[in-house]
C-alpha positions as CSV (number, residue, x, y, z in Angstrom):
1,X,-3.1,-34.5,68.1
2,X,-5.9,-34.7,70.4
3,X,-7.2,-37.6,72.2
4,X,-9.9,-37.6,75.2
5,X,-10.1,-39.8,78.1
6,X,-12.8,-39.5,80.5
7,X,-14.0,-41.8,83.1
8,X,-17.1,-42.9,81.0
9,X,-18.2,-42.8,77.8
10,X,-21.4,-42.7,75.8
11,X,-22.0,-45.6,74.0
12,X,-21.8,-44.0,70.6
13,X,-19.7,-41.8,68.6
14,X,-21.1,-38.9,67.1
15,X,-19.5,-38.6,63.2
16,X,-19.8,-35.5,61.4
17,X,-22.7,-34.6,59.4
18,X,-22.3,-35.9,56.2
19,X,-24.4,-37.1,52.8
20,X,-23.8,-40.0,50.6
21,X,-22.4,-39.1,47.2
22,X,-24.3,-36.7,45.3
23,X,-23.1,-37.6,42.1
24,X,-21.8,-40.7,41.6
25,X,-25.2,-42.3,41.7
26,X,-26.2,-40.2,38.8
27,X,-23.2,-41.2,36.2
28,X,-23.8,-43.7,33.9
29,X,-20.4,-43.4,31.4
30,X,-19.8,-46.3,29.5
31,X,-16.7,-46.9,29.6
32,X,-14.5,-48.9,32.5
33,X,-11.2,-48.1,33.9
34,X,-10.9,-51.4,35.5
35,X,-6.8,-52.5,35.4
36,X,-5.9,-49.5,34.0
37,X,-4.9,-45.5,34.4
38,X,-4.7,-44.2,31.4
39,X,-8.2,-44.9,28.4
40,X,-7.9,-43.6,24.6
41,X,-11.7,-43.3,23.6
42,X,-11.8,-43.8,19.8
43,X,-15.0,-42.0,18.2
44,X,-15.3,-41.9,14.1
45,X,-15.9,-39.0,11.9
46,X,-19.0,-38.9,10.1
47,X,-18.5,-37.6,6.4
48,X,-20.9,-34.8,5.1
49,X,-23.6,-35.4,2.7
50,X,-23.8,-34.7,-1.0
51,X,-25.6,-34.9,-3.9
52,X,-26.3,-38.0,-5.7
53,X,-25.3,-37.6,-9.4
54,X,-27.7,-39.3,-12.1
55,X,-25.3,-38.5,-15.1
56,X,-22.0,-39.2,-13.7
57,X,-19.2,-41.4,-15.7
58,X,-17.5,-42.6,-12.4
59,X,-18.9,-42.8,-9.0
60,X,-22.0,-41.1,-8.7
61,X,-22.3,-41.6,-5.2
62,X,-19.5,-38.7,-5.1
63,X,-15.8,-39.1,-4.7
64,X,-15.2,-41.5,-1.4
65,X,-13.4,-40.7,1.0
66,X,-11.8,-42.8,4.1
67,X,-13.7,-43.0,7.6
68,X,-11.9,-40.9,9.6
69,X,-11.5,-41.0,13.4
70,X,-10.2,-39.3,16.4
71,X,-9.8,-40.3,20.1
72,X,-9.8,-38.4,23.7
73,X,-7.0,-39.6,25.9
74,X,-7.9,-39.4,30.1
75,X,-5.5,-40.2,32.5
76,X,-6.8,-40.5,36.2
77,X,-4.7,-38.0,38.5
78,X,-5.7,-38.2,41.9
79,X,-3.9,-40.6,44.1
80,X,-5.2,-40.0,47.5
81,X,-4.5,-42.0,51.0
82,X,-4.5,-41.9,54.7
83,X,-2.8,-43.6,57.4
84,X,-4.3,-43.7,61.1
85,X,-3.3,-45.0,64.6
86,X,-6.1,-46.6,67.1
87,X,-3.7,-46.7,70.4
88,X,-4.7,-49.9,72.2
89,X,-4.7,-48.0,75.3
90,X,-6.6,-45.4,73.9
91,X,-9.1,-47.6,72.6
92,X,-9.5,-50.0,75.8
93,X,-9.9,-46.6,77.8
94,X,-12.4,-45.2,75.4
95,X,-14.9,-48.4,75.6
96,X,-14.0,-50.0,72.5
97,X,-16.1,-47.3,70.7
98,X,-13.1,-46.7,68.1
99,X,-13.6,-49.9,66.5
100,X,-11.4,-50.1,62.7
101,X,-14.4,-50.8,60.3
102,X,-16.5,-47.7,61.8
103,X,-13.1,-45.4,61.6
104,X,-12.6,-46.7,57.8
105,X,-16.3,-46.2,56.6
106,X,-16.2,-42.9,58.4
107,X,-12.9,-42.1,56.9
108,X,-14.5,-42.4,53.3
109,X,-18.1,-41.2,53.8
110,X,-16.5,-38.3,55.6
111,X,-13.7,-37.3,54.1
112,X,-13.1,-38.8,50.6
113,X,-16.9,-38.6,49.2
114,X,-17.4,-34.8,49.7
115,X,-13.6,-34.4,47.9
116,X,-14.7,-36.3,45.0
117,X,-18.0,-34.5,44.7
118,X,-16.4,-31.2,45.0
119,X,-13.9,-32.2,42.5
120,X,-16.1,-33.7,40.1
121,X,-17.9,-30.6,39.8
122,X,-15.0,-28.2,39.2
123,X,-14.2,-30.8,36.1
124,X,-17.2,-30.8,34.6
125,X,-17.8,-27.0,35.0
126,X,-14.0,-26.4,33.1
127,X,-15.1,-29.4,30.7
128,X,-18.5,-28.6,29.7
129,X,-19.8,-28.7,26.2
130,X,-21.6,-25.7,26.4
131,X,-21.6,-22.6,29.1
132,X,-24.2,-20.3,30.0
133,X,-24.6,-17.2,31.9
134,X,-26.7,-15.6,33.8
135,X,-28.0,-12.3,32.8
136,X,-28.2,-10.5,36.2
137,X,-28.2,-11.7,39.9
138,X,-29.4,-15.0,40.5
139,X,-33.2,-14.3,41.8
140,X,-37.1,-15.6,41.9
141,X,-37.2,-13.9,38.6
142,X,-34.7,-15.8,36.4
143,X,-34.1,-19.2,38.3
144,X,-36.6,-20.9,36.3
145,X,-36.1,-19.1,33.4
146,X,-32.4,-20.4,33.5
147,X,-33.4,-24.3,34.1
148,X,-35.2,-23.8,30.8
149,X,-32.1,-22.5,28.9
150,X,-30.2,-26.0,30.4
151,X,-33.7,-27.7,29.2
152,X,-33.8,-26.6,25.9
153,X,-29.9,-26.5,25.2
154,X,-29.7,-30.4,25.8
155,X,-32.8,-30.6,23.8
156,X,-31.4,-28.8,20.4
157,X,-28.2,-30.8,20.9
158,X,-30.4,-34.0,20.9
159,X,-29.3,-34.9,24.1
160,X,-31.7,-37.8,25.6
161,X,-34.6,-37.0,27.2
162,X,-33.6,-39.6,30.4
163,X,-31.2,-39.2,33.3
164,X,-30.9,-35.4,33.0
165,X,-29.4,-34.1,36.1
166,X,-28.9,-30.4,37.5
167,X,-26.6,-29.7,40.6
168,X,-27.4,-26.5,42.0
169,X,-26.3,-24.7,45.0
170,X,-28.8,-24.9,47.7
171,X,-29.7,-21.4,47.9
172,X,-30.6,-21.1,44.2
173,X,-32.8,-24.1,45.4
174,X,-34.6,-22.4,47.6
175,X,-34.9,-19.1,45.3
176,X,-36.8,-21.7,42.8
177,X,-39.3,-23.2,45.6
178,X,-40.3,-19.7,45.7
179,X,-40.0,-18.4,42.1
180,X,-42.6,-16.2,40.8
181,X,-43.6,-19.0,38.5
182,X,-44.9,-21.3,41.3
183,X,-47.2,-18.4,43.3
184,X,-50.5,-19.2,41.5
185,X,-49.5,-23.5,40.9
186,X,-52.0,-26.1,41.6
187,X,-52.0,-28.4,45.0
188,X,-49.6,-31.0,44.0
189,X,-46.6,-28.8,42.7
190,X,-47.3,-26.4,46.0
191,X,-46.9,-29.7,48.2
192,X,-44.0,-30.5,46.5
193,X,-42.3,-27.4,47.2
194,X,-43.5,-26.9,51.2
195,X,-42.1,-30.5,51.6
196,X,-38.5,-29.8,50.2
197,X,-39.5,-32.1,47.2
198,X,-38.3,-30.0,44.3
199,X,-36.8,-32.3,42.2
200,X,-38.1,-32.3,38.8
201,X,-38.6,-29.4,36.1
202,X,-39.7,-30.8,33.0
203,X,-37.2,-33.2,31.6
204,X,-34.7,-31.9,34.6
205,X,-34.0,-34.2,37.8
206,X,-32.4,-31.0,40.6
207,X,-30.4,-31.9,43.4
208,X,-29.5,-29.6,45.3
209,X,-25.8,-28.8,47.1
210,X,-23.7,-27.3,49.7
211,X,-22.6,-23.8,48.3
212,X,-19.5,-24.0,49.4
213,X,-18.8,-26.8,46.9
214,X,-19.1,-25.2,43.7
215,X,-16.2,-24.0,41.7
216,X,-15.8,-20.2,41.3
217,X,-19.0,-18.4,39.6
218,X,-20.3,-21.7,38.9
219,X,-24.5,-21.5,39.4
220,X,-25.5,-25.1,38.8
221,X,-23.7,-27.8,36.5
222,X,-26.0,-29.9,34.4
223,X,-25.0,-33.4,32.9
224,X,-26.6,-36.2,30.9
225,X,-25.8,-39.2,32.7
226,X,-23.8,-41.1,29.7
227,X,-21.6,-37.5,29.5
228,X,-19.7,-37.7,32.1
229,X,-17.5,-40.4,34.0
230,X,-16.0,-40.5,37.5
231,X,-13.6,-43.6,38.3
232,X,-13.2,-44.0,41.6
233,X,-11.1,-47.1,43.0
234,X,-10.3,-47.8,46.6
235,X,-6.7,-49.5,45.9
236,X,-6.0,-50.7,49.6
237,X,-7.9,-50.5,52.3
238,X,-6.1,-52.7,55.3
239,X,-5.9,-53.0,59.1
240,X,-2.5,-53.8,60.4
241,X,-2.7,-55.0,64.3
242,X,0.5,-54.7,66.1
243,X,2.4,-53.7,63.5
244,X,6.2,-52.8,64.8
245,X,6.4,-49.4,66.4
246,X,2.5,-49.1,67.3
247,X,0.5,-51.2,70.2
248,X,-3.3,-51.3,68.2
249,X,-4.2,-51.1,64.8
250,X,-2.7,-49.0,62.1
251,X,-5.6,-48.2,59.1
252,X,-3.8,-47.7,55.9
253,X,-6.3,-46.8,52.7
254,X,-5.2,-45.8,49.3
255,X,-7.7,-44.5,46.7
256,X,-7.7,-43.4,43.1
257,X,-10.1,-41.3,41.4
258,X,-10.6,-38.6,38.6
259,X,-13.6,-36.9,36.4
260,X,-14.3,-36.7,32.7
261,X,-16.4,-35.0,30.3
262,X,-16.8,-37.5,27.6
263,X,-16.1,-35.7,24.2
264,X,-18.5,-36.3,21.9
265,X,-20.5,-36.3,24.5
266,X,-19.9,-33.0,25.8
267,X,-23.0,-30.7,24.7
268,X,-24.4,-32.9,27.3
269,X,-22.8,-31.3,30.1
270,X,-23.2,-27.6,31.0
271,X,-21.7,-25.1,32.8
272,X,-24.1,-22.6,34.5
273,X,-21.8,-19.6,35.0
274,X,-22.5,-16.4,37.0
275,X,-23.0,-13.2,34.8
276,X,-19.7,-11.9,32.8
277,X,-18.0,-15.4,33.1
278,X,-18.5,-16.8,30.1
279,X,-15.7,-16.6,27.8
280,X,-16.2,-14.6,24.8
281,X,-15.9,-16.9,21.2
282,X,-12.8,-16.8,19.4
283,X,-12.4,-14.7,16.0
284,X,-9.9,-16.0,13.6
285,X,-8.2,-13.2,11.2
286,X,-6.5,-13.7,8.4
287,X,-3.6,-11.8,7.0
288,X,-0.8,-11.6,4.1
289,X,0.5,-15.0,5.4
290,X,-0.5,-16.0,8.2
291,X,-4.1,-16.2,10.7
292,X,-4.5,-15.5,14.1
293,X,-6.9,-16.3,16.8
294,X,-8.2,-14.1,19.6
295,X,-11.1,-13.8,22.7
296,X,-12.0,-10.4,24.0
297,X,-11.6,-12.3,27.6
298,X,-8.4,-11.6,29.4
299,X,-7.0,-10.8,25.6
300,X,-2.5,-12.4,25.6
301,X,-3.6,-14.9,28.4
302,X,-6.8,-16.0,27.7
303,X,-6.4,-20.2,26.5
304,X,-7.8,-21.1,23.0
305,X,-7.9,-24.4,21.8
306,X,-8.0,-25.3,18.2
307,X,-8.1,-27.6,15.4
308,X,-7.6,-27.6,11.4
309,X,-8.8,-31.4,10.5
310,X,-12.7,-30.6,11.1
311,X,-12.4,-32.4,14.8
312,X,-13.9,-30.9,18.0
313,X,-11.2,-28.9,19.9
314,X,-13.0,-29.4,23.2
315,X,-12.0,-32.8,23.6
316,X,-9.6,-34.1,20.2
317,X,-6.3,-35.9,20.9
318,X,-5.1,-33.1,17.7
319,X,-6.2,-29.9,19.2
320,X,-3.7,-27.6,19.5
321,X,-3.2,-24.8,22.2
322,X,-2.8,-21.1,20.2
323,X,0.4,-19.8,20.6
324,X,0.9,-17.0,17.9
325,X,-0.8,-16.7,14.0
326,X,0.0,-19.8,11.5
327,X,0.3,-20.2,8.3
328,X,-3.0,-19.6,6.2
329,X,-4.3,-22.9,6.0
330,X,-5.4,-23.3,2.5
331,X,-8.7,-23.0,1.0
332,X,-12.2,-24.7,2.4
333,X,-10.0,-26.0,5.7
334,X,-12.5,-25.5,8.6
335,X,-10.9,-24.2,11.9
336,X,-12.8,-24.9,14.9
337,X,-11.8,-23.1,18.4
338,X,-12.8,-22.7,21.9
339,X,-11.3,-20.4,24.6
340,X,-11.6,-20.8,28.2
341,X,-9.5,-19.3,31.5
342,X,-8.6,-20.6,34.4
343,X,-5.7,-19.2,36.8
344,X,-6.5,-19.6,40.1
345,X,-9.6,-18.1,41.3
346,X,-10.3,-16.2,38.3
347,X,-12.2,-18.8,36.2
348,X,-14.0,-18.2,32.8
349,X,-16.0,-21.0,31.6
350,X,-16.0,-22.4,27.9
351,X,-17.1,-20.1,25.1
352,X,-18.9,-20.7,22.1
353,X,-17.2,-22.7,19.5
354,X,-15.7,-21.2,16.4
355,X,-16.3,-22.9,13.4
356,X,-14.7,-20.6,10.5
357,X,-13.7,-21.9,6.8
358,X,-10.9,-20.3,5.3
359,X,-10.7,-18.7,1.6
């Protein structure tokens, strides 16, 4: 532990170079976690369409059927704290400069924002709806090219057109202030882009982000506002003075938080991957008795999730996690898997969803 005393002081203490929250601003889920830890979000399960029947003798609206539904359960996990010391000799000798409320805003701004930012994005990247990959290299040539994949993937999912936000790593935003689309643009986009102002493409809000921050082979991460939540709850934040053992002020501060991809919501988050690390699509083959599931990525240990009751195995409380082949599920059941993996610093981000109907 180090603590400095000098004869004088300056009148100020210089704090770290920091930024507010890049991305809790921007989240606009609507659903609270206020009391509780652990939220079931029920969605329903919208029947298909058929044909209306003229002629029929019974219902010729077709045979009904009961509304089904499904939930995604989230439970926050991170349960984070610190406990610091302010000597009262320290602090007399120092010129009162260490004064509690700085120490705690610093503390948080400092310390716990950057965490939940950095976190936040490693969640949504393993959670995302949709992933995809760069062809090559990031480079002037295919930065744009790429914000107009995220553009139009969001729009063909019918993802709103408001509070679309990219996070990209700084240095890919620099490689689009000078992308070879922008040489010949008019006066106002060129201003834009000498005055560090880049932050619109299209339908696209970019912000840009320390490198360091992204998860593994993660280029940008793109989210519609209402897709994505991130609790955060400062549980205690107190200043003890005197407290037995300790002459000055003991700051205690607890805080919970956590990051979600909201499930239905999901196609409105993407994961902008680096070439190669996007997880191949499942293929489901069936044999004598039983089907099996496979990815060509990391084939034995790559994860597949999936489901047999027509729900979305990104996010459904009834996914399963493929183990070995099951029984052939009878005729016309649909399976749906994903596959994804994640071990340590090899990461490969969500594939292509497989939506097969057995015979």
């Amino acid at each position: 532990m180090a603590v400095t005393l000098f004869d004088k002081w300056a009148p100020k203490i210089a704090q770290v170079y920091t930024h507010e929250s890049y991305i809790q601003p921007r989240v606009k889920g609507e659903f609270e976690f206020t009391g509780v830890k652990t939220l079931k979000i029920p969605f329903i399960i919208t029947q298909d369409l058929g044909d209306y029947s003229r002629t029929g003798t019974s219902n010729r609206y077709g045979t009904p059927a009961e509304l089904q539904d499904a939930y995604q359960e989230v439970s926050i996990a991170k349960d984070r704290s610190f406990s610091i010391v302010i000597d009262k000799g320290n602090y007399k000798e120092q010129g009162l400069l260490k004064q509690s409320g700085v120490v705690m805003a610093a503390e948080i701004k400092e310390k716990a924002q950057p965490e939940i930012d950095q976190y936040a994005l490693q969640q949504y990247a393993r959670n995302a709806g949709r992933s995809i990959a760069f062809a090559a290299a990031v480079s002037t040539s295919n930065i744009i090219k790429m914000l107009q994949d995220v553009g139009v993937a969001f729009d063909n999912a019918h993802v709103p057109t408001n509070d679309r936000w990219v996070f990209t790593k700084n240095t890919n935003l620099a490689l689009a202030k000078r992308a070879d689309e922008f040489k010949y643009s008019d006066s106002q986009v060129t201003e834009k882009l000498v005055n560090g102002r880049f932050t619109k493409f299209d339908t696209l809000n970019v912000v840009g982000m320390p490198d360091t921050w992204f998860p593994t082979n993660v280029e940008m991460l793109a989210f519609q506002s209402k897709s994505v939540l991130l609790p955060f709850v400062i549980r205690d934040s107190k200043v003890h003075e005197d407290p037995p053992g300790i002459s000055g002020a003991l700051l205690e501060g607890r805080f919970t938080y956590d990051a979600f991809v909201v499930g239905p919501y999901c196609e409105g988050v993407i994961a902008v991957v680096a070439n190669g690390y996007k997880t191949a699509t499942p293929t489901a083959t069936k044999g004598a008795t039983t089907t099996s599931l496979a990815s060509t990525t990391n084939t034995g240990t790559v994860t597949i999730k999936y489901t047999l009751d027509g729900t979305d195995p990104r996010w459904s409380s009834t996914a399963e996690t493929y183990a070995s082949a099951f029984t052939n599920p009878a005729a016309d059941t649909v399976i749906k898997a994903v596959a994804y993996y994640f071990n340590g610093a090899t990461c490969y981000y969500m594939s292509d969803m497989l939506t097969h109907t057995c015979v």
